[in-house]
PQR file of N, CA, C, O and H, with PARSE charges and radii, in Angstrom:
ATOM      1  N   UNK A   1     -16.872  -1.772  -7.761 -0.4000 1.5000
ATOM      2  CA  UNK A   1     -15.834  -2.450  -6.998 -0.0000 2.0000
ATOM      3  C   UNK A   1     -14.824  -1.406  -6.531  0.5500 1.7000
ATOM      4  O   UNK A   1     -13.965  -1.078  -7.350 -0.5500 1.4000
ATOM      5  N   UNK A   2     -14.809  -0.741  -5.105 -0.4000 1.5000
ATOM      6  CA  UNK A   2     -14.119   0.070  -4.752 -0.0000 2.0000
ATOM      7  C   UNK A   2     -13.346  -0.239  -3.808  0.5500 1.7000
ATOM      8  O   UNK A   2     -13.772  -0.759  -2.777 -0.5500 1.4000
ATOM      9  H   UNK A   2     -15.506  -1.008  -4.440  0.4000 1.0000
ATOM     10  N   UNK A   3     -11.789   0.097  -4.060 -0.4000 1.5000
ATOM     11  CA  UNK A   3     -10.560  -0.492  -3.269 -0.0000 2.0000
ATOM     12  C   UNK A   3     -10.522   0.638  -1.870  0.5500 1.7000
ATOM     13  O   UNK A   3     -10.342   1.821  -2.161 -0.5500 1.4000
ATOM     14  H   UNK A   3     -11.443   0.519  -4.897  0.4000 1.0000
ATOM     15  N   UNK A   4     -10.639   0.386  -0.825 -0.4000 1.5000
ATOM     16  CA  UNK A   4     -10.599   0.897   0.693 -0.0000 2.0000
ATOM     17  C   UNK A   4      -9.268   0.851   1.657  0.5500 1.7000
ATOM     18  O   UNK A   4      -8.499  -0.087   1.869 -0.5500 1.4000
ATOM     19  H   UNK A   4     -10.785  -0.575  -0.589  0.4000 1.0000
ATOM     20  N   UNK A   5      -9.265   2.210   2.173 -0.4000 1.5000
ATOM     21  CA  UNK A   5      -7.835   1.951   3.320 -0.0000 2.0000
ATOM     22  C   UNK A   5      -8.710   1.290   4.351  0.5500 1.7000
ATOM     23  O   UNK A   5      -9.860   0.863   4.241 -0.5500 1.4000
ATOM     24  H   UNK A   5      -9.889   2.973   2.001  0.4000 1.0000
ATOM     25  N   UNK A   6      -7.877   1.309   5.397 -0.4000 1.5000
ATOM     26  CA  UNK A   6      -8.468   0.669   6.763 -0.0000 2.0000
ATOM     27  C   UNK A   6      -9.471   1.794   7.395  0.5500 1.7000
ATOM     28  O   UNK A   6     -10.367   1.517   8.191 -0.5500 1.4000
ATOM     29  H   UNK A   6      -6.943   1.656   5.487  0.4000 1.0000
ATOM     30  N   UNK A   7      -9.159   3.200   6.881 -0.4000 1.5000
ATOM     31  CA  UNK A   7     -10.532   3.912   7.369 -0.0000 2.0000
ATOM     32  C   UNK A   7     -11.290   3.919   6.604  0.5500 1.7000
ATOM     33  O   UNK A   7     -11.932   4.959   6.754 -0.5500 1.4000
ATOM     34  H   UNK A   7      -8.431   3.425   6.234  0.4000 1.0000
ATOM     35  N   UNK A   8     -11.861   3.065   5.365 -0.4000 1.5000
ATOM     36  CA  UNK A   8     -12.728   3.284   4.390 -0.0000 2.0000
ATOM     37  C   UNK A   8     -12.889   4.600   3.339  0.5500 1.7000
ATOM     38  O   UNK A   8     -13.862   5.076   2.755 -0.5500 1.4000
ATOM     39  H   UNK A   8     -11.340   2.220   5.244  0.4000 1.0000
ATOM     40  N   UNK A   9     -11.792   4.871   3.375 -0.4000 1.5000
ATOM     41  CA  UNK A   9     -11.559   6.215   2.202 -0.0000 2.0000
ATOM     42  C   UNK A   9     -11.380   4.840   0.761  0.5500 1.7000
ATOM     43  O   UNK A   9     -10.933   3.695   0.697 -0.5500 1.4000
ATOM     44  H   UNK A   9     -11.001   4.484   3.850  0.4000 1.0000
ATOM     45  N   UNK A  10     -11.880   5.601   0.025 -0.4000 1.5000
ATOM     46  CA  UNK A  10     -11.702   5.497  -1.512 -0.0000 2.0000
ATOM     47  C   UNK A  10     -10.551   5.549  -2.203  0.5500 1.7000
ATOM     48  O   UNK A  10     -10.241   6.587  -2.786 -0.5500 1.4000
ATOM     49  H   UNK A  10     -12.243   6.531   0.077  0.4000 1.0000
ATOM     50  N   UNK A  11      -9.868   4.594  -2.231 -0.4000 1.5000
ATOM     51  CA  UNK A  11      -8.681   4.600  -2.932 -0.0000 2.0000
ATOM     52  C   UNK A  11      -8.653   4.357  -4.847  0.5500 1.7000
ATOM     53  O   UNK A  11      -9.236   3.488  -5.496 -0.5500 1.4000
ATOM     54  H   UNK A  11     -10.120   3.751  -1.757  0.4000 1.0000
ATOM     55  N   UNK A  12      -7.771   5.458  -5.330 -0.4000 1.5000
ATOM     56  CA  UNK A  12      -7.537   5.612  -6.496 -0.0000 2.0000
ATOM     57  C   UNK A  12      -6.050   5.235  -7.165  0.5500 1.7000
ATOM     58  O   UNK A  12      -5.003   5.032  -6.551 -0.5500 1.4000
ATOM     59  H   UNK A  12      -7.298   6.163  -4.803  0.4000 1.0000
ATOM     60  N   UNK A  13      -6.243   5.207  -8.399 -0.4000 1.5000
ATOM     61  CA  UNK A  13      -4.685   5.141  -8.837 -0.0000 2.0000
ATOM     62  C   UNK A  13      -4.316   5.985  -9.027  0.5500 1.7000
ATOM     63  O   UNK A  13      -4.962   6.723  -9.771 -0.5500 1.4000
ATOM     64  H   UNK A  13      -7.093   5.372  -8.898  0.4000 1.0000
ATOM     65  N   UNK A  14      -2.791   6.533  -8.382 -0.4000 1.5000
ATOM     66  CA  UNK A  14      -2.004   7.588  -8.310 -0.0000 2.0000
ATOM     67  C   UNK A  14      -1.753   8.315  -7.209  0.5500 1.7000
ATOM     68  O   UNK A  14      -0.814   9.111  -7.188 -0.5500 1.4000
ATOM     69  H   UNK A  14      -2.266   5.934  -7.777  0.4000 1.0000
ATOM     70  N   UNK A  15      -2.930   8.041  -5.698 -0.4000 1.5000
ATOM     71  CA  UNK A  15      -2.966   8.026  -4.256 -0.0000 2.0000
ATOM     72  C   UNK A  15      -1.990   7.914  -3.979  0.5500 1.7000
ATOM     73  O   UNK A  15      -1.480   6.969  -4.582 -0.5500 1.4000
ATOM     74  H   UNK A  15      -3.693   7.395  -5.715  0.4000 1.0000
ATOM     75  N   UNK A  16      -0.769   8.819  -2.754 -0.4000 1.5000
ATOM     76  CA  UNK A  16      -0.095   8.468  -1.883 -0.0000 2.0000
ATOM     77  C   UNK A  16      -0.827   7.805  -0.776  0.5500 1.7000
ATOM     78  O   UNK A  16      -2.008   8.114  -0.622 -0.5500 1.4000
ATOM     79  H   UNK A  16      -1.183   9.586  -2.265  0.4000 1.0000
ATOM     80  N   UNK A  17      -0.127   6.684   0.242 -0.4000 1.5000
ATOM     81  CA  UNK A  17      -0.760   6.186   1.230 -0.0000 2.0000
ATOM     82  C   UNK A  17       0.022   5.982   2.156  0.5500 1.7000
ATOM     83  O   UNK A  17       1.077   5.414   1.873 -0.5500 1.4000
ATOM     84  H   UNK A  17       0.833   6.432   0.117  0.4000 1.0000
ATOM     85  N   UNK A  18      -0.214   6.343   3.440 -0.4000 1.5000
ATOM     86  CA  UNK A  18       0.489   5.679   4.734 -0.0000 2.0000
ATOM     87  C   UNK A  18       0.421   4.555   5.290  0.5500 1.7000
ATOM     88  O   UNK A  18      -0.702   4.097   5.502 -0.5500 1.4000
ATOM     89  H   UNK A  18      -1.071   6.804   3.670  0.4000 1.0000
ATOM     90  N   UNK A  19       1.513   3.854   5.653 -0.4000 1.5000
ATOM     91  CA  UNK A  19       1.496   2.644   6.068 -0.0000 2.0000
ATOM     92  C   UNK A  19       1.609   2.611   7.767  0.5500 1.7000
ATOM     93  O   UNK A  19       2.484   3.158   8.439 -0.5500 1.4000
ATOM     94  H   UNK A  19       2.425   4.226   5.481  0.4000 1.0000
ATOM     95  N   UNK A  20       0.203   1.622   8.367 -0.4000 1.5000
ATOM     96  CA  UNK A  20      -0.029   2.314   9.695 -0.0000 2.0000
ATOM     97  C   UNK A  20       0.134   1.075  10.880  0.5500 1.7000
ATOM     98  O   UNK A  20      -0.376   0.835  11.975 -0.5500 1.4000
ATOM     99  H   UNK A  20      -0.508   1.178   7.821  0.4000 1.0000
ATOM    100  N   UNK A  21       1.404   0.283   9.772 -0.4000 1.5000
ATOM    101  CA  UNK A  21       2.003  -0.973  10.899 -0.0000 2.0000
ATOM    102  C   UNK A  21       3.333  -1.208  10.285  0.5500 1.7000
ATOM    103  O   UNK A  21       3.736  -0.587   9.302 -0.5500 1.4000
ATOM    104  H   UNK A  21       1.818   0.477   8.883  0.4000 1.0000
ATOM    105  N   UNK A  22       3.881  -1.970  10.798 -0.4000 1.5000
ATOM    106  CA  UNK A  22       5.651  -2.351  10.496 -0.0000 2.0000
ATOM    107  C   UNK A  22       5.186  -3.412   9.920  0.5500 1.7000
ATOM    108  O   UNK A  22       4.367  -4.255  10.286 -0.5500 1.4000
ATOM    109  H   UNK A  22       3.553  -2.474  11.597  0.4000 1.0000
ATOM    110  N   UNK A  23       6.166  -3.197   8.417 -0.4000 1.5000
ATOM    111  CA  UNK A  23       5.409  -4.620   7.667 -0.0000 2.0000
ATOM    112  C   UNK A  23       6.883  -5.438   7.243  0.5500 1.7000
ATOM    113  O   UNK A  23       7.836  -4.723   6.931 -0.5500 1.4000
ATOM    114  H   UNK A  23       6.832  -2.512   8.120  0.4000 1.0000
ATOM    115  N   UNK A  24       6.988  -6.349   7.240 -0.4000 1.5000
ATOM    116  CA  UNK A  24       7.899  -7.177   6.483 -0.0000 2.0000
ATOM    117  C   UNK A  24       8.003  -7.874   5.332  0.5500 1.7000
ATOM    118  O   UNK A  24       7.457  -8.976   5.392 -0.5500 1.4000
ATOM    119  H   UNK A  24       6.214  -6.929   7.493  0.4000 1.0000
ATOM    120  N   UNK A  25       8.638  -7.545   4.065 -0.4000 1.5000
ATOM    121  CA  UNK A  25       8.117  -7.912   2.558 -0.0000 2.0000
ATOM    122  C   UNK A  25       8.589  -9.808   2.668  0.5500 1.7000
ATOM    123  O   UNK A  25       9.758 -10.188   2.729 -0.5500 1.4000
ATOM    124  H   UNK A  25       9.081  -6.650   4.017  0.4000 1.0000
ATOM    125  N   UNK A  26       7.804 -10.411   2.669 -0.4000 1.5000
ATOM    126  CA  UNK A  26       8.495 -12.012   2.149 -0.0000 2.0000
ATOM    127  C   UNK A  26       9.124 -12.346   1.257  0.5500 1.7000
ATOM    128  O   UNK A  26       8.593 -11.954   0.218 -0.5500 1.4000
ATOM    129  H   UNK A  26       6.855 -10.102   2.619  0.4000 1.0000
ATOM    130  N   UNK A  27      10.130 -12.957   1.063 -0.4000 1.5000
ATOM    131  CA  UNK A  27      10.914 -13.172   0.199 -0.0000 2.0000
ATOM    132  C   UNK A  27      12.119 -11.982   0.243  0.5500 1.7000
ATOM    133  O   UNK A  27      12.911 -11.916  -0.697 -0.5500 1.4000
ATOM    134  H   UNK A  27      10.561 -13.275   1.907  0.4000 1.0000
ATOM    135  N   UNK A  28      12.175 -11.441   0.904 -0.4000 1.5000
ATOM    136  CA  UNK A  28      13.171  -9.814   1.239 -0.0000 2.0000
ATOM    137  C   UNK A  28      13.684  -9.616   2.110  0.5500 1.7000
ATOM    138  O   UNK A  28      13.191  -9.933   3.193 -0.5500 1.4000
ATOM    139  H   UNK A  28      11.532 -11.494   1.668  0.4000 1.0000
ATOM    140  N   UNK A  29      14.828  -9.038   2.024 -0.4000 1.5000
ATOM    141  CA  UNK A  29      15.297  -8.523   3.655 -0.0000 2.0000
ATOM    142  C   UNK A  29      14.647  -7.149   3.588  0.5500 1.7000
ATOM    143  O   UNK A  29      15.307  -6.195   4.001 -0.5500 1.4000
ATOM    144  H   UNK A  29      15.228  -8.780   1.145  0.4000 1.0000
ATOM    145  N   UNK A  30      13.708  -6.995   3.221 -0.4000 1.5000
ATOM    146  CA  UNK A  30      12.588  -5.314   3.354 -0.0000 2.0000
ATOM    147  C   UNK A  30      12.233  -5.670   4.490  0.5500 1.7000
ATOM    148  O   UNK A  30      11.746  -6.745   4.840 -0.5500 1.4000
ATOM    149  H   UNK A  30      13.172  -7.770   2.885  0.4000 1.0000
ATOM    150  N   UNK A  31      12.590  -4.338   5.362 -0.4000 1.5000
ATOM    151  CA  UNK A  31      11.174  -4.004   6.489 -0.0000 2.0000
ATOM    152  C   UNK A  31      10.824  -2.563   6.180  0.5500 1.7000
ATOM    153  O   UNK A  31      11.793  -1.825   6.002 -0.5500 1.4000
ATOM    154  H   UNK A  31      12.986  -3.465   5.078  0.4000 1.0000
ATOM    155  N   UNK A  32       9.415  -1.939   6.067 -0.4000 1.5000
ATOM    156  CA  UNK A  32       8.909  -0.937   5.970 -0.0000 2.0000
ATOM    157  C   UNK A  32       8.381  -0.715   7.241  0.5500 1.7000
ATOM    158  O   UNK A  32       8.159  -1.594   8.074 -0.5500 1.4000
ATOM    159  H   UNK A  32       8.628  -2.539   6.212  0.4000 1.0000
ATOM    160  N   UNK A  33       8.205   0.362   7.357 -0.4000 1.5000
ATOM    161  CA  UNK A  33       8.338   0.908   8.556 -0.0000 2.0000
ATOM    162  C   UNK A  33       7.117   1.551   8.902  0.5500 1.7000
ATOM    163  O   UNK A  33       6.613   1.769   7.800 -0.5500 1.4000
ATOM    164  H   UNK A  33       8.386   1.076   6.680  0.4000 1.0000
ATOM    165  N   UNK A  34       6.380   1.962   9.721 -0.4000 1.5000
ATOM    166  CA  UNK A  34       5.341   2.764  10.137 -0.0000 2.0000
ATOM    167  C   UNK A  34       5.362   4.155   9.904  0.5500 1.7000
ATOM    168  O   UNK A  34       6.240   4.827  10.444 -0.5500 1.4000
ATOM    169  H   UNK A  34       6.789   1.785  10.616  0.4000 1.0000
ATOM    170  N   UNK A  35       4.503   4.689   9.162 -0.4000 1.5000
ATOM    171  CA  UNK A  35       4.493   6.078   8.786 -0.0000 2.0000
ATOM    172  C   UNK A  35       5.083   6.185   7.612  0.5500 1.7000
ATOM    173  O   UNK A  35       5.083   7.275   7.040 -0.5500 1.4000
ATOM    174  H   UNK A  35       3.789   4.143   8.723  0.4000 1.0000
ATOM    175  N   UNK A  36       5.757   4.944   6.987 -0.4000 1.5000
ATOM    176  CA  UNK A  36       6.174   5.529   5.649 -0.0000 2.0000
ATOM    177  C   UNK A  36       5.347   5.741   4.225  0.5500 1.7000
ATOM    178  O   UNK A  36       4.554   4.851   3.918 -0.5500 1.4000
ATOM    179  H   UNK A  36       5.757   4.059   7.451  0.4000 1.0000
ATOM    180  N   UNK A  37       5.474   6.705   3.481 -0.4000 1.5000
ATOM    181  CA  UNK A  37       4.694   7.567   2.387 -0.0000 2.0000
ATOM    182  C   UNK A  37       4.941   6.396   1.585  0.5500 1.7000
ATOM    183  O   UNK A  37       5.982   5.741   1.644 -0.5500 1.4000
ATOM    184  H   UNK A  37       6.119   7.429   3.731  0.4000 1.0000
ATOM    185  N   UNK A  38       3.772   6.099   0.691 -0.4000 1.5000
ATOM    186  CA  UNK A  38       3.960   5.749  -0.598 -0.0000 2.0000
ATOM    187  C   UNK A  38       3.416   6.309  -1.806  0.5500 1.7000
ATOM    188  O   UNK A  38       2.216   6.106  -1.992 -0.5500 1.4000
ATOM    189  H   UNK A  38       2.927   6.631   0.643  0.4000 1.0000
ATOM    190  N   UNK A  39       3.928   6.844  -2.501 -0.4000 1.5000
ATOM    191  CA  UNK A  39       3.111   7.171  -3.776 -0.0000 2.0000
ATOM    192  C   UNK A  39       2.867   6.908  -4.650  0.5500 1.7000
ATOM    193  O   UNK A  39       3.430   5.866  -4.987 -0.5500 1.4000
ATOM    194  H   UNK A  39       4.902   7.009  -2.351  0.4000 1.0000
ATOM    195  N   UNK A  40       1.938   7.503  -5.693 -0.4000 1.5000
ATOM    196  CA  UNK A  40       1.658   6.720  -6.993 -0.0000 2.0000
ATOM    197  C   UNK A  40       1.349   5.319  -6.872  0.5500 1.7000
ATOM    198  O   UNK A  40       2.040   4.538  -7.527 -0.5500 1.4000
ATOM    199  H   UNK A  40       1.481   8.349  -5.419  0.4000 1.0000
ATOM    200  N   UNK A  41       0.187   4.755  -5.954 -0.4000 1.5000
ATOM    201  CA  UNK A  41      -0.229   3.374  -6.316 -0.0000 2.0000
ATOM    202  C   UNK A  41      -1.376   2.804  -7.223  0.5500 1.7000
ATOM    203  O   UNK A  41      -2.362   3.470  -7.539 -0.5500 1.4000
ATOM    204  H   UNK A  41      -0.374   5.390  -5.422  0.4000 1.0000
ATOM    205  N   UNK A  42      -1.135   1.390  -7.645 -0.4000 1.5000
ATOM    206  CA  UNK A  42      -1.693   1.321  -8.692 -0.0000 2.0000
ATOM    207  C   UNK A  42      -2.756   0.382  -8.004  0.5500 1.7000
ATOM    208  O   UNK A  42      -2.448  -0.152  -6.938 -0.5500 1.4000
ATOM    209  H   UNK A  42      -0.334   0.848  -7.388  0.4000 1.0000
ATOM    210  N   UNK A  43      -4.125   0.133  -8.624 -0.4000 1.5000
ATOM    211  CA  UNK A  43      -5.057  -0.511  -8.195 -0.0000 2.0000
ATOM    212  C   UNK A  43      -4.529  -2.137  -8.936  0.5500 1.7000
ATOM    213  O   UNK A  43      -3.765  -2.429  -9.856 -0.5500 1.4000
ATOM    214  H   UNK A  43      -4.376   0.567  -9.490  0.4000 1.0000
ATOM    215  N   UNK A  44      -5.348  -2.896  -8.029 -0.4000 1.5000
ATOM    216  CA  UNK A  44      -5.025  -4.420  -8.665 -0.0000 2.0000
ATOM    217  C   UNK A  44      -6.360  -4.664  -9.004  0.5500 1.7000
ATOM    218  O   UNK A  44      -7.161  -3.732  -8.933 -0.5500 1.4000
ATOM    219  H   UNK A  44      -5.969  -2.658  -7.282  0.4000 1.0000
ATOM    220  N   UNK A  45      -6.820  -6.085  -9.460 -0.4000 1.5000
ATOM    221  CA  UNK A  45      -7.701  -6.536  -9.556 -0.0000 2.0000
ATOM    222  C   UNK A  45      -8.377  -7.197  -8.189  0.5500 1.7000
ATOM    223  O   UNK A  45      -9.494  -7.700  -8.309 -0.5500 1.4000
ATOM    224  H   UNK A  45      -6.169  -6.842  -9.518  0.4000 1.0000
ATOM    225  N   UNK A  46      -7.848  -7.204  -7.142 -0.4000 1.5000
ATOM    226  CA  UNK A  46      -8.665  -7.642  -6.469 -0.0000 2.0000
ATOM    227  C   UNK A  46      -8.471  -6.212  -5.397  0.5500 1.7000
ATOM    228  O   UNK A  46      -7.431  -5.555  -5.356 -0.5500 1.4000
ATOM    229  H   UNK A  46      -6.940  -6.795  -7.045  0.4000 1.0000
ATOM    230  N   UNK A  47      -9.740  -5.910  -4.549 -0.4000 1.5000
ATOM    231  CA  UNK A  47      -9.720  -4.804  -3.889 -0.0000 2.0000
ATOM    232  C   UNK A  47      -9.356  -4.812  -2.918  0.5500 1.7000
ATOM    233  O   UNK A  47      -9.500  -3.829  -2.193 -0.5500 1.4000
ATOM    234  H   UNK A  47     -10.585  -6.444  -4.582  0.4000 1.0000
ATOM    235  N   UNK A  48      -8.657  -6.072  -2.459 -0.4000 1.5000
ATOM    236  CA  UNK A  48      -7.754  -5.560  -1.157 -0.0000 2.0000
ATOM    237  C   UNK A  48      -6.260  -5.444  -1.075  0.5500 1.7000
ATOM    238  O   UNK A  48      -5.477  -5.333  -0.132 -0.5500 1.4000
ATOM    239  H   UNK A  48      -8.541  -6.871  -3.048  0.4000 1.0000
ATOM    240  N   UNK A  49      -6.083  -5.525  -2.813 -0.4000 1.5000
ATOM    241  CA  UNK A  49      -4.739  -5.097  -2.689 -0.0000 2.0000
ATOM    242  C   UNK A  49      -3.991  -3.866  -3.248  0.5500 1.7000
ATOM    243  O   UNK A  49      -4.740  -3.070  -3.814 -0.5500 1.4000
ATOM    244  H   UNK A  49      -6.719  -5.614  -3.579  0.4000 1.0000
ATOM    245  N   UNK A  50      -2.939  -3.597  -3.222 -0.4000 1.5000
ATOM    246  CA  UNK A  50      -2.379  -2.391  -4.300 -0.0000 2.0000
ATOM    247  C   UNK A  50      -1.112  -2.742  -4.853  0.5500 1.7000
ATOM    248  O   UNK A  50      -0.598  -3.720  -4.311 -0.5500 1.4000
ATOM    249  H   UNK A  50      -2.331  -4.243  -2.762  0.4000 1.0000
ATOM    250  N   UNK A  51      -0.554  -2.289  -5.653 -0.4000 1.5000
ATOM    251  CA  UNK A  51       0.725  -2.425  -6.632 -0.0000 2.0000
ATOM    252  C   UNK A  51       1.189  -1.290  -6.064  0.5500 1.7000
ATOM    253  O   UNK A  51       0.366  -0.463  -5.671 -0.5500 1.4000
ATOM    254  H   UNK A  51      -0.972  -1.494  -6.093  0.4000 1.0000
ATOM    255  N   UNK A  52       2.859  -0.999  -5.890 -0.4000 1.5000
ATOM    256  CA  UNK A  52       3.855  -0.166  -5.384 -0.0000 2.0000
ATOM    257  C   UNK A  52       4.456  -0.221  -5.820  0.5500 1.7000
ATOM    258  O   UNK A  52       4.440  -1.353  -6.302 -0.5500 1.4000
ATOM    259  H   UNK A  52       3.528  -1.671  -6.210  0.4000 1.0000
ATOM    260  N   UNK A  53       5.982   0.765  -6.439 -0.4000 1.5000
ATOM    261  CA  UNK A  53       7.360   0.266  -6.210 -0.0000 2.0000
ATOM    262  C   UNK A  53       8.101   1.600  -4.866  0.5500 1.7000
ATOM    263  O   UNK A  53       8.353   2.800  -4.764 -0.5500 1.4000
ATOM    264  H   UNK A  53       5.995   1.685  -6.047  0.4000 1.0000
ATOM    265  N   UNK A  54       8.158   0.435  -4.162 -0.4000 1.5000
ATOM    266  CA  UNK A  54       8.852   1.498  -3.171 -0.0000 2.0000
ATOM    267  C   UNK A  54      10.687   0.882  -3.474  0.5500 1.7000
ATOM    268  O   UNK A  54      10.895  -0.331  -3.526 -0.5500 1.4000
ATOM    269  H   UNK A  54       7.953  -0.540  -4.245  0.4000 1.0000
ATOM    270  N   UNK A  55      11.744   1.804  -3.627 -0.4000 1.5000
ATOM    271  CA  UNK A  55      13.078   1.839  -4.357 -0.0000 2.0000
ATOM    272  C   UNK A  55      12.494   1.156  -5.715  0.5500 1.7000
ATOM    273  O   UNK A  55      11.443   1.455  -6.283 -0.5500 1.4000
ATOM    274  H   UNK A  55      11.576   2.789  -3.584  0.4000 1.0000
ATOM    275  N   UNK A  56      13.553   0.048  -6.134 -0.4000 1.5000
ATOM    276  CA  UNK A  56      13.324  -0.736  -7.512 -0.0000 2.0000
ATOM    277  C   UNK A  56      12.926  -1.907  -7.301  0.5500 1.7000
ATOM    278  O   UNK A  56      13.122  -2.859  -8.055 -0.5500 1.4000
ATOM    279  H   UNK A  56      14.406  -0.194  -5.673  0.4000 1.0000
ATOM    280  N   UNK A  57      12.172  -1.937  -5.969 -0.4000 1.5000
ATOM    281  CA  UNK A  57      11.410  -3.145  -5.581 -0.0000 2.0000
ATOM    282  C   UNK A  57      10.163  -2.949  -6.307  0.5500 1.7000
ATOM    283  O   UNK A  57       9.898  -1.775  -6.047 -0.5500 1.4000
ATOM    284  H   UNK A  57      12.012  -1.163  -5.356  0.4000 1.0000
ATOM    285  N   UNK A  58       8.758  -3.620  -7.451 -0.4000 1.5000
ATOM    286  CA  UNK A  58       7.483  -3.508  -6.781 -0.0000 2.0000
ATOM    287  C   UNK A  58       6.686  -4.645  -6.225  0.5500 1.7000
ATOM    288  O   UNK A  58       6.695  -5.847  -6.489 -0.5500 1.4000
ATOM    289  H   UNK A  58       8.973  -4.574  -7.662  0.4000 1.0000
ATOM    290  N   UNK A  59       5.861  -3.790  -5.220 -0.4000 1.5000
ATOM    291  CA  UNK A  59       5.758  -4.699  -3.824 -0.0000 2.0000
ATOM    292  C   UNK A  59       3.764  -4.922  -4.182  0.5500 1.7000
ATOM    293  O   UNK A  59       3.308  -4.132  -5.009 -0.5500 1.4000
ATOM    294  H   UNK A  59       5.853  -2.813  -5.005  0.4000 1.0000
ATOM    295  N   UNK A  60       3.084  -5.622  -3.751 -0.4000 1.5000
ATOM    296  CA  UNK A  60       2.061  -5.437  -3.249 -0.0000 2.0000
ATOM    297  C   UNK A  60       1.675  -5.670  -2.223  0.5500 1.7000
ATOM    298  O   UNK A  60       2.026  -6.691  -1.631 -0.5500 1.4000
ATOM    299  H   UNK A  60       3.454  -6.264  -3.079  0.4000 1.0000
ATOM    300  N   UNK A  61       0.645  -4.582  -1.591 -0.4000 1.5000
ATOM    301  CA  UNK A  61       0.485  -4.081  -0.327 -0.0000 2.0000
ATOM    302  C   UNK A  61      -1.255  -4.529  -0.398  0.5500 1.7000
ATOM    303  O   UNK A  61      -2.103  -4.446  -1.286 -0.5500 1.4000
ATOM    304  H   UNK A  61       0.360  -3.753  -2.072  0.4000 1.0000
ATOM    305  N   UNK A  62      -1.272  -5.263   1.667 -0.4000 1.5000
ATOM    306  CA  UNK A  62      -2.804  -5.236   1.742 -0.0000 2.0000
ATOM    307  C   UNK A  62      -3.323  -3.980   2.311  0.5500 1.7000
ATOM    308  O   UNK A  62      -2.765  -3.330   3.196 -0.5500 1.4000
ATOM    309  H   UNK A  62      -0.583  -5.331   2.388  0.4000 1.0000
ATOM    310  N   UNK A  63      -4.794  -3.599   1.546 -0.4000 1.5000
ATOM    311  CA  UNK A  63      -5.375  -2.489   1.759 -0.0000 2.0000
ATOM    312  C   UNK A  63      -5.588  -2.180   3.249  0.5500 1.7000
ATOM    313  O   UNK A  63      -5.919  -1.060   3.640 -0.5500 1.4000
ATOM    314  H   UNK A  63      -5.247  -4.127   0.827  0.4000 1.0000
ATOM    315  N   UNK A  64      -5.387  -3.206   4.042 -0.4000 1.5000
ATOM    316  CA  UNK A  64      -6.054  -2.997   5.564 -0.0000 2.0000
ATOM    317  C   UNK A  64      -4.760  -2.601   6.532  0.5500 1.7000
ATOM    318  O   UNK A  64      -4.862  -2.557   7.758 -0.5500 1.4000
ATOM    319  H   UNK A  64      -5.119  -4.116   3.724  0.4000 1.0000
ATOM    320  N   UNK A  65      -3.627  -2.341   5.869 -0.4000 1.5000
ATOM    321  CA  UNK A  65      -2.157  -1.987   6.542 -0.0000 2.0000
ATOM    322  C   UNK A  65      -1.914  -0.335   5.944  0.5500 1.7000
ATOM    323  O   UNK A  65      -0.935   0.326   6.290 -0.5500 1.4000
ATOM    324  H   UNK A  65      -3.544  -2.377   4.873  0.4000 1.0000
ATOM    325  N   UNK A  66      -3.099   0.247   4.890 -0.4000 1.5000
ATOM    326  CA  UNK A  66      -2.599   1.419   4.675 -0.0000 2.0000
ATOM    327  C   UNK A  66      -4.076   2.519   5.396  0.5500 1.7000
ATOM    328  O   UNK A  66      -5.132   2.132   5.896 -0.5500 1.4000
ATOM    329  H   UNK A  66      -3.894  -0.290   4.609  0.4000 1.0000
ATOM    330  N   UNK A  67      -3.715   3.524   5.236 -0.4000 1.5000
ATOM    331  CA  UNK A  67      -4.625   4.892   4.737 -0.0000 2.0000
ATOM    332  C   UNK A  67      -3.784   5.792   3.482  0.5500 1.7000
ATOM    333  O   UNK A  67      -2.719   5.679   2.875 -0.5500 1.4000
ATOM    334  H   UNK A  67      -2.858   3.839   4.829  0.4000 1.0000
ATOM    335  N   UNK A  68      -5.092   6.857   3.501 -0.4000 1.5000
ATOM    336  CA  UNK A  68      -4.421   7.674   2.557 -0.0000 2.0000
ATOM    337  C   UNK A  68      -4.280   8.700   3.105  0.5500 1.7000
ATOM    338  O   UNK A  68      -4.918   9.162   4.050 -0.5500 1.4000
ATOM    339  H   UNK A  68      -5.958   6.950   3.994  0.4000 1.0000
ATOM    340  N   UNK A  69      -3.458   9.106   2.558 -0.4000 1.5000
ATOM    341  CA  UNK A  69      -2.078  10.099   2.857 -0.0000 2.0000
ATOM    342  C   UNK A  69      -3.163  11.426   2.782  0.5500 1.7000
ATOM    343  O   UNK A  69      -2.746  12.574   2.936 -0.5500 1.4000
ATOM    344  H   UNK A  69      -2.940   8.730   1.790  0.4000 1.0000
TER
END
């Protein structure tokens, strides 16, 4: 069961990843922005998602809005 960016690279835990659309967190006044770094992410149980904390937010992110860094 292998977790994928939107170019099909192999994502691991501890991967920085780029985010390659303007995303808006629900429930937040977060907007993340295009091109921004994330690091250190954690795998979830299901493979299209990931665990983050970007500030002292953590967020989860769908796999098809990142690559890796």
């Amino acid at each position: 069961m292998d977790c994928k960016d939107s170019n099909g690279n192999i994502l691991e835990d501890g991967n920085s990843v780029l985010l390659i659309k303007d995303l808006k967190v629900k429930g937040s006044s977060l907007n993340l922005k295009r091109g921004t770094t994330v690091k250190n992410i954690r795998l979830t149980n299901k493979t299209e998602e990931i665990e983050c904390k970007i500030g002292k937010a953590k967020i989860v992110l769908k796999t098809c809005f990142l690559k890796k860094a």
